[in-house]
Each structure stands twice: as structure tokens, then as C-alpha cells.
Backbone as a printed PyTorch tensor [residue, N CA C, xyz], in Angstrom:
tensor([[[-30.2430,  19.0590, -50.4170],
         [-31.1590,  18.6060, -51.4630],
         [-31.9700,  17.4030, -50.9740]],

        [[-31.4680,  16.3770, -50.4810],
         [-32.0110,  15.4280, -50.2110],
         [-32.9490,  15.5240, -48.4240]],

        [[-32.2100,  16.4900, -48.2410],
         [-33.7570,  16.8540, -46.8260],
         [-34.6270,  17.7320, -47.3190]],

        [[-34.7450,  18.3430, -48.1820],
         [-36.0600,  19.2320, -49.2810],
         [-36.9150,  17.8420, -49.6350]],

        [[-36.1440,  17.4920, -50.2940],
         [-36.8280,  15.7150, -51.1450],
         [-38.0450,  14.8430, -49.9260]],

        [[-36.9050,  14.7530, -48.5450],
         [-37.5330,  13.8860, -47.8250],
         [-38.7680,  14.9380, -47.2560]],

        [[-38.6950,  16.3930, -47.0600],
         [-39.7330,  16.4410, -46.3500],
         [-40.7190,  16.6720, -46.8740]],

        [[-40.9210,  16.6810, -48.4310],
         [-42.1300,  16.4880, -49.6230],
         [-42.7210,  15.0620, -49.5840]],

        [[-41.9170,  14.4720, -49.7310],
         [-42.2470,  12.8280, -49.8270],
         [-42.3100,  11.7860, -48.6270]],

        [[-43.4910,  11.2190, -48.5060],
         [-43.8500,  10.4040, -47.7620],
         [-43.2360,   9.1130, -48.0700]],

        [[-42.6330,   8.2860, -47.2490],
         [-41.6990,   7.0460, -47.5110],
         [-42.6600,   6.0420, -47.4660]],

        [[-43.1140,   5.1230, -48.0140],
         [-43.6990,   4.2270, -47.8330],
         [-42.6880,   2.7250, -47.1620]],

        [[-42.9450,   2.6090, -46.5100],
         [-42.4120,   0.9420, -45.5250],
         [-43.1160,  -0.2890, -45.3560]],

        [[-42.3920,  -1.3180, -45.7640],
         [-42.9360,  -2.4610, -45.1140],
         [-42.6290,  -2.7180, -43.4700]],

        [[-43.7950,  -3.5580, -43.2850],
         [-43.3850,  -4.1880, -41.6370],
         [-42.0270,  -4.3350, -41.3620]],

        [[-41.4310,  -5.0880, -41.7240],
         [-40.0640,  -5.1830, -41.6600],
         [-39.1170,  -4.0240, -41.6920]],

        [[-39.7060,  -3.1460, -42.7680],
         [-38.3670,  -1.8730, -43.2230],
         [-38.4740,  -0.7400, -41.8160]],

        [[-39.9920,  -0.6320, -41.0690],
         [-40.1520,  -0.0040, -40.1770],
         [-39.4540,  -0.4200, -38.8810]],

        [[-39.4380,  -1.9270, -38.9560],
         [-38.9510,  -2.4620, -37.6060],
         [-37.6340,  -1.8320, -37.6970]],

        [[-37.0070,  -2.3700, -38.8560],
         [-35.5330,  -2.1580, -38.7720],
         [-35.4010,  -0.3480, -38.2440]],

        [[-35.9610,   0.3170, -38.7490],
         [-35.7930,   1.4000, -38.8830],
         [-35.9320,   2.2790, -37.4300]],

        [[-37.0720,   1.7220, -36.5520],
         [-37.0480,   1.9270, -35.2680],
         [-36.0570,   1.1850, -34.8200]],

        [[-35.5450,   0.0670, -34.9190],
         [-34.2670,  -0.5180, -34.3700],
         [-33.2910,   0.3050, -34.3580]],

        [[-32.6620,   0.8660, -35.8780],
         [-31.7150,   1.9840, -35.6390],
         [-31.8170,   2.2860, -35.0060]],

        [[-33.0810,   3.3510, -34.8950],
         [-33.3080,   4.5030, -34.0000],
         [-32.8350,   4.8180, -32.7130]],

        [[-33.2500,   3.1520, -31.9020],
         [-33.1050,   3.0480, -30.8700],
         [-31.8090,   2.4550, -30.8560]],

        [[-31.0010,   2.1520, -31.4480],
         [-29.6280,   1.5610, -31.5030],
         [-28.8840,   3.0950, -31.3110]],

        [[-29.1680,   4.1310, -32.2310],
         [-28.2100,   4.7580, -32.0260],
         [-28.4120,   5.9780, -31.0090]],

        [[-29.8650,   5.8650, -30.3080],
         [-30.0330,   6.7800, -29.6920],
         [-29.2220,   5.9760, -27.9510]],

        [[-29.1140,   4.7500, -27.9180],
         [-28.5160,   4.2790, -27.1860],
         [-26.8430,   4.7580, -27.4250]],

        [[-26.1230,   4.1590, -28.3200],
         [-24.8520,   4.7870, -28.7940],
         [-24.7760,   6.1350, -28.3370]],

        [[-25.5350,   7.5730, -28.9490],
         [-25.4520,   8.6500, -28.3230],
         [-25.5160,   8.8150, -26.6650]],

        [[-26.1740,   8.3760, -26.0060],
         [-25.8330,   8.5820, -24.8040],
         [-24.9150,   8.1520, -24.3970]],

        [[-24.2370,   6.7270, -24.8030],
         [-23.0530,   6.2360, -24.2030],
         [-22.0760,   7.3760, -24.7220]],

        [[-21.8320,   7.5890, -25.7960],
         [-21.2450,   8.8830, -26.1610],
         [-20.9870,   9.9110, -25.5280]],

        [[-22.0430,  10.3730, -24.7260],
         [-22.3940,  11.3800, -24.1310],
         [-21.4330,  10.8740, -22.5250]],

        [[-21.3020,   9.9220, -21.8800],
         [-21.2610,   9.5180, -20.7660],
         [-19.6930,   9.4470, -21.3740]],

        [[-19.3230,   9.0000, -21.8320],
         [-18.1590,   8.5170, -22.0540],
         [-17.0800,   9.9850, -22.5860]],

        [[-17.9480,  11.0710, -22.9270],
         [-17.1900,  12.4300, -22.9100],
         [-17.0240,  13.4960, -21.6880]],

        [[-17.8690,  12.9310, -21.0690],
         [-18.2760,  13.7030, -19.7160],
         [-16.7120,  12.9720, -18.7150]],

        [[-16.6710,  11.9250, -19.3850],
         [-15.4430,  10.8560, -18.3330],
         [-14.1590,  11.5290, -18.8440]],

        [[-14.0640,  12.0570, -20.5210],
         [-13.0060,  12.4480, -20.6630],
         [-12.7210,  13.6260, -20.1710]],

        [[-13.9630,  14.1240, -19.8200],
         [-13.8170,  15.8880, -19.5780],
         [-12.7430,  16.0280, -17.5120]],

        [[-12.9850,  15.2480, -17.2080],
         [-12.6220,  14.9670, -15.8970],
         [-11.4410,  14.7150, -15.8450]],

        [[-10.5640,  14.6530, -16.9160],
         [ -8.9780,  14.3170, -17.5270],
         [ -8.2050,  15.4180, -17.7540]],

        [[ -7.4350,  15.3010, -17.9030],
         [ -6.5120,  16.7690, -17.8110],
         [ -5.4160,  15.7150, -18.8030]],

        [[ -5.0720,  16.0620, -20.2030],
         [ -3.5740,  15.5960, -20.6700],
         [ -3.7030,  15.6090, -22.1000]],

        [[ -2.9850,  15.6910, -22.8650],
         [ -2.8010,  16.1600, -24.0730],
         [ -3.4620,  14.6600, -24.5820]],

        [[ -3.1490,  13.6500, -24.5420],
         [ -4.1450,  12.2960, -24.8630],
         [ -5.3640,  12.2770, -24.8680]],

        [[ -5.8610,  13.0750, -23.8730],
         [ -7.4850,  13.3040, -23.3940],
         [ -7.7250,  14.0720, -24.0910]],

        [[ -7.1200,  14.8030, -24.4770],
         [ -7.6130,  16.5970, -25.3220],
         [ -7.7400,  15.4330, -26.5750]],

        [[ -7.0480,  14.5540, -27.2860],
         [ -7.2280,  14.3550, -28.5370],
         [ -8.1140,  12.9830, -28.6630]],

        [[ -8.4070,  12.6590, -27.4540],
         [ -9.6030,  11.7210, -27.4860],
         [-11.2730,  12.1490, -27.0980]],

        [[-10.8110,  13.4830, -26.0350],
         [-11.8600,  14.0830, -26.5150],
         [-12.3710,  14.7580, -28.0590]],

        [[-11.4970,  15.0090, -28.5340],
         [-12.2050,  15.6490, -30.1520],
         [-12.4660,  14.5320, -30.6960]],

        [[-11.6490,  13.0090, -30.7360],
         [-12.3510,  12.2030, -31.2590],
         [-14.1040,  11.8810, -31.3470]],

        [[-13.9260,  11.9170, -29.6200],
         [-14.9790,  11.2270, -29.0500],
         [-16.3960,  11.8660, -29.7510]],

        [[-15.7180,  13.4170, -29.5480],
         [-16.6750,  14.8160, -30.2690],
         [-17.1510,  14.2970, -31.7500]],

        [[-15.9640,  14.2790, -32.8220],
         [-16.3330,  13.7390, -33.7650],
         [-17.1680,  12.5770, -33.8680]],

        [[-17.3510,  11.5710, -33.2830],
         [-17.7850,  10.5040, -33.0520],
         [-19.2030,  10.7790, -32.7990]],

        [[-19.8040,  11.7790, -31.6460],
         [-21.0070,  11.8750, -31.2900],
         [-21.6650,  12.9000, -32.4190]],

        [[-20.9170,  13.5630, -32.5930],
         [-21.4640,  14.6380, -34.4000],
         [-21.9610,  13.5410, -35.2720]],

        [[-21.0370,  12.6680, -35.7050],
         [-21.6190,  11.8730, -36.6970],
         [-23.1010,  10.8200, -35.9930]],

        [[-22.5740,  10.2930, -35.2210],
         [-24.0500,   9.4960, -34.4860],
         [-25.2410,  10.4930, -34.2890]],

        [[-24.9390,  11.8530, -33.7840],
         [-26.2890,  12.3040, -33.9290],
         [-27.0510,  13.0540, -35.1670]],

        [[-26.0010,  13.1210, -36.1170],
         [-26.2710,  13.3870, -37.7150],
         [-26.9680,  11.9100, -38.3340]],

        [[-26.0530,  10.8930, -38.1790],
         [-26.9800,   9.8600, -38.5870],
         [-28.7120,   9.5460, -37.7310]],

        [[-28.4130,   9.8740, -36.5020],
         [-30.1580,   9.7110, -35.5050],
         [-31.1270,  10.9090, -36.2570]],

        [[-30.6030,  12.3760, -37.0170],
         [-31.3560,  13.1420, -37.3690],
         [-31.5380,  12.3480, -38.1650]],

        [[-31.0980,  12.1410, -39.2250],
         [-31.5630,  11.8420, -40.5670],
         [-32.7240,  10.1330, -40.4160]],

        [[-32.4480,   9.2910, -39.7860],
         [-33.3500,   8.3420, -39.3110],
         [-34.2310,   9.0000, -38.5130]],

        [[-34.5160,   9.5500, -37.8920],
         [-35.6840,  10.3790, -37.2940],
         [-36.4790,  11.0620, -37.9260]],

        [[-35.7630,  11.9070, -39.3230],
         [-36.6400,  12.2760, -39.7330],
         [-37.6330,  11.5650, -41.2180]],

        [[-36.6420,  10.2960, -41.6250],
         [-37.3170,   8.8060, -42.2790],
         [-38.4910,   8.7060, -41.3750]],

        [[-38.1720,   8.3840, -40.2260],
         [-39.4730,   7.5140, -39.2040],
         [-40.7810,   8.8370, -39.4480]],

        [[-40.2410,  10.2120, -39.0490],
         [-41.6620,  10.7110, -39.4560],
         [-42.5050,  10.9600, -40.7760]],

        [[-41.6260,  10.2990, -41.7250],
         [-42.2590,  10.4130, -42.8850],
         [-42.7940,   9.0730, -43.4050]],

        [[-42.3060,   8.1970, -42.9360],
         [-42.8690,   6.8540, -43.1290],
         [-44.4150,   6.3380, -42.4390]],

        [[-44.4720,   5.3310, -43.7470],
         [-46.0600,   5.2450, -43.6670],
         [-46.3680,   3.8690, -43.9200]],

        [[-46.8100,   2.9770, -43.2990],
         [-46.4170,   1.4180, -43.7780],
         [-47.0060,   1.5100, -45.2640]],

        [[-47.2840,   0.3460, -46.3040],
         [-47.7580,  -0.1730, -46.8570],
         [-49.1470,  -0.1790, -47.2480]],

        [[-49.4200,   0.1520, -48.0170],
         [-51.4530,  -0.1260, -48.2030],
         [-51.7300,  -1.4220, -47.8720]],

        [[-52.5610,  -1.7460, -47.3220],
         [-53.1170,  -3.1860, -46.7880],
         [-53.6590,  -3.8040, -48.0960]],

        [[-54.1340,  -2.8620, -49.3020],
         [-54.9190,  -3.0930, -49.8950],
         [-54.2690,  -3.0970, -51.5770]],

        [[-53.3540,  -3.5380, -52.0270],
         [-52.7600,  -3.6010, -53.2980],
         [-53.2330,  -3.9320, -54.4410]],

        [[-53.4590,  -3.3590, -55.7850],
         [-54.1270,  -4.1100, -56.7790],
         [-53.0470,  -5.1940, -57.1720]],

        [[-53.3950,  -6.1830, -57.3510],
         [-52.6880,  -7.6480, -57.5230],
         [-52.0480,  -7.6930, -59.0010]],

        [[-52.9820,  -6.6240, -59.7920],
         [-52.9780,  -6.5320, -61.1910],
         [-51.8470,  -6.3420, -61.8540]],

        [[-51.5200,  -5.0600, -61.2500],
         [-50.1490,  -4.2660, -61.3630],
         [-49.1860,  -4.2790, -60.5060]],

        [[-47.8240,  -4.4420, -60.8480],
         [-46.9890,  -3.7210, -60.1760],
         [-46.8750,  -2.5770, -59.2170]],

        [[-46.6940,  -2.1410, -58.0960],
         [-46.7910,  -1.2510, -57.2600],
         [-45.9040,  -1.3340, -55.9930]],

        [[-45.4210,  -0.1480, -55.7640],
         [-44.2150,  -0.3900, -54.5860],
         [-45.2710,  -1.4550, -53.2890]],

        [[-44.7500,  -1.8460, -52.6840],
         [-45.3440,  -2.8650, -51.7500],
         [-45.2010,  -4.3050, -52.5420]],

        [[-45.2090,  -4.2230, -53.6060],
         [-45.7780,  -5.4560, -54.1140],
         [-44.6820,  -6.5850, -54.3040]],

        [[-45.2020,  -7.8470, -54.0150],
         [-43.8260,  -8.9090, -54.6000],
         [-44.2680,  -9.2870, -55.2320]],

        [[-43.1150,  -9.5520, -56.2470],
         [-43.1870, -10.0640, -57.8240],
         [-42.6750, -11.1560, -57.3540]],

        [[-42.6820, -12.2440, -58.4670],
         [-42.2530, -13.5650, -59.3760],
         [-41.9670, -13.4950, -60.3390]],

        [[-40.7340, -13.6100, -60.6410],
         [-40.1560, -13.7580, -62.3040],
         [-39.5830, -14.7200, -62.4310]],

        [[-39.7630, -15.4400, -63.8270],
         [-38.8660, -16.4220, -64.0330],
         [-38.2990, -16.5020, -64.8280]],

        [[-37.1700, -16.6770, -65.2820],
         [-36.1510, -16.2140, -66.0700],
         [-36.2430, -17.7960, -67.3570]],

        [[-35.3800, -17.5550, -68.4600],
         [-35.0330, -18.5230, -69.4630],
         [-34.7150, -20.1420, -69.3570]],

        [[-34.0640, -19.6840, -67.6200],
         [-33.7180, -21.3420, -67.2730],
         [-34.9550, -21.8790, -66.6960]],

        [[-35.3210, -21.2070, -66.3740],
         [-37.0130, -21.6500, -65.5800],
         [-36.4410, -21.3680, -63.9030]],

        [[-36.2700, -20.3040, -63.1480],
         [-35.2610, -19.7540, -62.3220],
         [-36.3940, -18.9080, -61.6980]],

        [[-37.1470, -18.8970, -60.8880],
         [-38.0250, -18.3180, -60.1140],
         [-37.3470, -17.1330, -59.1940]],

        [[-37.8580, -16.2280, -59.2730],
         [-36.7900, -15.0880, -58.6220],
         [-38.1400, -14.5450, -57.8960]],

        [[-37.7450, -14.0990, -56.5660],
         [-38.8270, -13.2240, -56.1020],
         [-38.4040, -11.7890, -55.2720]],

        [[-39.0210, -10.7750, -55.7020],
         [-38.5250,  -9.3730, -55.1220],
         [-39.4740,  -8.4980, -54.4070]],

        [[-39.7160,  -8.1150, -53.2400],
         [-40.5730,  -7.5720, -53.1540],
         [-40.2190,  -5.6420, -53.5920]],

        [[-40.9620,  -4.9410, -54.1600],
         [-40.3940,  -3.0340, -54.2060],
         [-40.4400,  -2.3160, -53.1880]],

        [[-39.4650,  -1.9970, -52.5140],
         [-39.4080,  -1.0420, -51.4570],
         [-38.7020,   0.2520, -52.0860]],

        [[-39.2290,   1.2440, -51.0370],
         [-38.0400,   2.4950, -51.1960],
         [-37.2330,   2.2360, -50.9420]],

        [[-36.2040,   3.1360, -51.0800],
         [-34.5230,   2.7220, -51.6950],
         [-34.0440,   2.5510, -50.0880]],

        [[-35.0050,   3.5260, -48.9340],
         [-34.1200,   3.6570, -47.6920],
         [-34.1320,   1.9570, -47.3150]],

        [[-35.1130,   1.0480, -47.6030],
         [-35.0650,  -0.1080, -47.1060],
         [-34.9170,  -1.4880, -47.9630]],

        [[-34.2310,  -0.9040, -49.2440],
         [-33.4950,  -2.0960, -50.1820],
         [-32.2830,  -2.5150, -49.8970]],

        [[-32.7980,  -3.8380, -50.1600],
         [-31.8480,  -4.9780, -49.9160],
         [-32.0460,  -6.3200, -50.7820]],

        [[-31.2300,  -6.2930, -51.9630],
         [-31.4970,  -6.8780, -52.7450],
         [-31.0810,  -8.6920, -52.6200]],

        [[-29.9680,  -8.5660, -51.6370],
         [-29.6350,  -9.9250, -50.5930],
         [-30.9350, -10.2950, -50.1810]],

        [[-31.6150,  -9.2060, -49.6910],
         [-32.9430, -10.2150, -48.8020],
         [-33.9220, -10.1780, -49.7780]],

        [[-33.8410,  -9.8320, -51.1350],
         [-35.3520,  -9.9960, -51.8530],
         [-35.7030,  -8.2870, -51.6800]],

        [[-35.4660,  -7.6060, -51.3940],
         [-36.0720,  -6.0370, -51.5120],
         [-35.5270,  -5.3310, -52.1210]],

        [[-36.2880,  -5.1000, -53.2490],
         [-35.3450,  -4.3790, -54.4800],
         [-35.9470,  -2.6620, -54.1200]],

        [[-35.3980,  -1.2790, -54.8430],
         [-35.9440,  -0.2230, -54.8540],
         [-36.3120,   0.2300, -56.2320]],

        [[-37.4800,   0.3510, -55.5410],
         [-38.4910,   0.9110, -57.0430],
         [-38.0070,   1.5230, -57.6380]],

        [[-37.1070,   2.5910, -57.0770],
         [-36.2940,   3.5990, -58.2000],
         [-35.2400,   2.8830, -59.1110]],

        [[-35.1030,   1.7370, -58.8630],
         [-33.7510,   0.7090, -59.5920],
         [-34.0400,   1.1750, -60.9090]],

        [[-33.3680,   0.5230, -61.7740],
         [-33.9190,   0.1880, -63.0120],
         [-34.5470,  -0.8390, -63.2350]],

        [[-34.4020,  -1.8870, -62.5770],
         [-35.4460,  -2.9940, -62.3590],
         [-36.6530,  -3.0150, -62.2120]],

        [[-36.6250,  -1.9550, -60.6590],
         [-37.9030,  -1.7770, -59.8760],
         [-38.6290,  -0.9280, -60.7620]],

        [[-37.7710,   0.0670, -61.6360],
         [-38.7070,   1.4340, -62.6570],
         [-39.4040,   0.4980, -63.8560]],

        [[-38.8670,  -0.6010, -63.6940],
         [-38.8770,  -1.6300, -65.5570],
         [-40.5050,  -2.1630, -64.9720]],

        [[-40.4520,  -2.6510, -63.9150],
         [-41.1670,  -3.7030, -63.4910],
         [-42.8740,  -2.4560, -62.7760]],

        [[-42.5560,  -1.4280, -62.6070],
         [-43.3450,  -0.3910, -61.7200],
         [-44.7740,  -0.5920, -63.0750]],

        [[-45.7760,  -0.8170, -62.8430],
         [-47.4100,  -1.0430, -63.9290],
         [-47.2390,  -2.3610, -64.1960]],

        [[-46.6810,  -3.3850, -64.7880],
         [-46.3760,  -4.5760, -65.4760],
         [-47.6560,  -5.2370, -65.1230]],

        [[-47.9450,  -5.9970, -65.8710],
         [-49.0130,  -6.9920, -65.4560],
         [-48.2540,  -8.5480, -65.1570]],

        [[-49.2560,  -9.4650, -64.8860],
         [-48.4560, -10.6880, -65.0000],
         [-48.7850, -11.3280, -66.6120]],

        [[-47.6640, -12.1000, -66.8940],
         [-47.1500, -12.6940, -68.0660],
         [-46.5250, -11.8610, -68.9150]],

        [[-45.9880, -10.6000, -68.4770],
         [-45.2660,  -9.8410, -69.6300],
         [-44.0790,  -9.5480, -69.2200]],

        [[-43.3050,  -9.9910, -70.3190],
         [-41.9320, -10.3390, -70.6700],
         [-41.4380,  -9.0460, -70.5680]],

        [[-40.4240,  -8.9380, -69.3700],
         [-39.2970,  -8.2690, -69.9830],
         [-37.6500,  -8.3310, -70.0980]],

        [[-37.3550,  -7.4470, -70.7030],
         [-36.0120,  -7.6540, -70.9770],
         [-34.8250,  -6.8420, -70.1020]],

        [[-34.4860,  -7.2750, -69.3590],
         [-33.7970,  -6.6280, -68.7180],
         [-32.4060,  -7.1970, -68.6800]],

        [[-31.6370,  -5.8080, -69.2340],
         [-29.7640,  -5.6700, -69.2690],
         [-28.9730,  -5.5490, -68.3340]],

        [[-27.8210,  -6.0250, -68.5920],
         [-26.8440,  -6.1820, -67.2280],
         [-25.7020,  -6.1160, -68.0900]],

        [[-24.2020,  -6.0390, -67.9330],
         [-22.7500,  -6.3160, -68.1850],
         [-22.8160,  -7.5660, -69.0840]],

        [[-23.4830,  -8.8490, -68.5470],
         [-23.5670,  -9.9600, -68.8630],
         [-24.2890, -10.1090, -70.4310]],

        [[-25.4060,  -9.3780, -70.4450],
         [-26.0280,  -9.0380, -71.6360],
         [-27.2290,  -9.2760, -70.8480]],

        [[-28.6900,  -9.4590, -72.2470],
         [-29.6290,  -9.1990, -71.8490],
         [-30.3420, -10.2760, -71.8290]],

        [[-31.6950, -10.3580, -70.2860],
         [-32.0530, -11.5530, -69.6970],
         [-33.5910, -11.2890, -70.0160]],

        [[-34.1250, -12.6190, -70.4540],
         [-35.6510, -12.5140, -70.5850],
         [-36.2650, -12.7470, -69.3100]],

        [[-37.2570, -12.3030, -68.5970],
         [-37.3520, -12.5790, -67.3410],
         [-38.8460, -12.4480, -67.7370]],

        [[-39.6860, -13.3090, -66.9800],
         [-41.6600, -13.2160, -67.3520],
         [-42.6030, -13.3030, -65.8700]],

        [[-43.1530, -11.9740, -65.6170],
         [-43.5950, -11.9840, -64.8180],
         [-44.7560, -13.1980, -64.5710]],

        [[-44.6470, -13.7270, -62.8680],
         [-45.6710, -14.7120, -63.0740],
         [-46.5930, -14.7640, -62.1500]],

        [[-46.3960, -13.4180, -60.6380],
         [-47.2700, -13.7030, -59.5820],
         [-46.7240, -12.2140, -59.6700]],

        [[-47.8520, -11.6670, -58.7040],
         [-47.9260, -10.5830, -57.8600],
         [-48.6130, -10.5170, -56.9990]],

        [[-48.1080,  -9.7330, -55.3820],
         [-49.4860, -10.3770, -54.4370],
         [-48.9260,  -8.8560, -53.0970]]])
């Protein structure tokens, strides 16, 4: 389901979400070859230890090159950012400013979900946050719920 999804939809990325994302890439396309080298060493072994570190090893390179497909095929669907954002509205790319009841300045920029990180400020548009906040103009209040109860938060920049 979710490789139907990705190959309809174009990912949109920031500078950053792309870097990282070629970083994987190349992180694990490095990993796979060591993989690769390091099974070829077991294959040269003869012993019931080797037989079960080779299937490890096997398992090991299945999953690394299942994870390199699926980042490979992110990178060809990704598309940076519009250079060109209306400031007006809300829109994935965009960072907000909210400030909450205490007077608490919060800033988020909307990414797709593959490159949220809400530690660093990158929320995903699909959140409920990111869906609350997706058209908004600046100065309009919203209310957004949590466990804790519910927080007035007022948009105050977009850029």
C-alpha cells in the first residue's frame, strides 16, 4: 500500500530533509557493501557457527537493502521546496510562529512526515497540528488539544 502511495505522490523536501536523505542513502549503500564483503569472508568458512552467522549476516543484508530500496525510491520522488511560498497562508514548506497563552513563541517549520522531527522544529503536515495549521492566516487563533487539555496558540509569522 504504501509503495502505490509513494509512487503517485511527489514528496516535497527541504534542504536539509534532502541532505539527510542522500546521507542515508549513502550510509547504507556503504553498510551494504561491507555486508556484502563480510559474507563473502563467511562463505570461505566451513562450521556450523559460520552456517549460522552466515544466515545472520543474510538477514542483515535483506533488511539493509530493503531499507536502501525504500530510501531510493523517497530520493526519486522528492522535490525540494518552492522557492516561492505565499507568506499568507500556511503551506507545507512553510515556518510558522505561534505563541501560546504564556506568551511562549514556538516555531515549526511543515514537512512531510518522511522528514519530521518535531525535536528539531519539523512538524508533518499530516499531524493534526500540521492538518490544523495547513491555510491559516496570521493572527488566527487556534485551539489545539492534547491529554493535558486544550491550548490557545495564535499564529504570528509565516515565512
Amino acid at each position: 500500500m504504501q509503495s502505490l502511495q509513494l509512487k503517485q505522490k511527489t514528496i516535497l523536501l527541504s534542504k536539509k530533509g534532502m541532505k539527510e536523505l542522500k546521507k542515508t542513502v549513502a550510509r547504507l549503500e556503504r553498510r551494504q557493501k561491507q555486508s556484502i564483503i563480510e559474507l563473502r569472508e563467511l562463505d570461505k568458512t566451513d562450521g556450523h557457527d559460520q552456517r549460522l552467522a552466515r544466515i545472520e549476516k543474510l538477514a542483515e543484508l535483506e533488511s539493509i537493502e530493503s531499507q536502501l530500496a525504500d530510501k531510493k525510491a523517497y530520493l526519486l520522488k522528492a522535490k525540494l521546496f518552492p522557492r516561492k511560498r505565499d507568506a499568507l497562508r500556511v503551506a507545507i514548506g512553510s515556518v510558522v510562529e505561534l505563541i501560546d497563552t504564556n506568551g511562549r513563541i514556538i516555531r515549526y517549520q511543515l514537512v512531510d512526515s518522511i522528514e519530521a522531527n518535531p525535536s528539531d522544529g519539523r512538524i508533518s503536515a499530516s499531524s493534526p497540528l500540521g492538518q490544523t495549521l495547513i491555510g491559516r492566516t496570521i493572527k488566527e487563533t487556534i485551539d489545539w488539544g492534547s491529554k493535558l487539555g486544550v491550548r490557545q496558540l495564535t499564529l504570528v509569522r509565516i515565512s
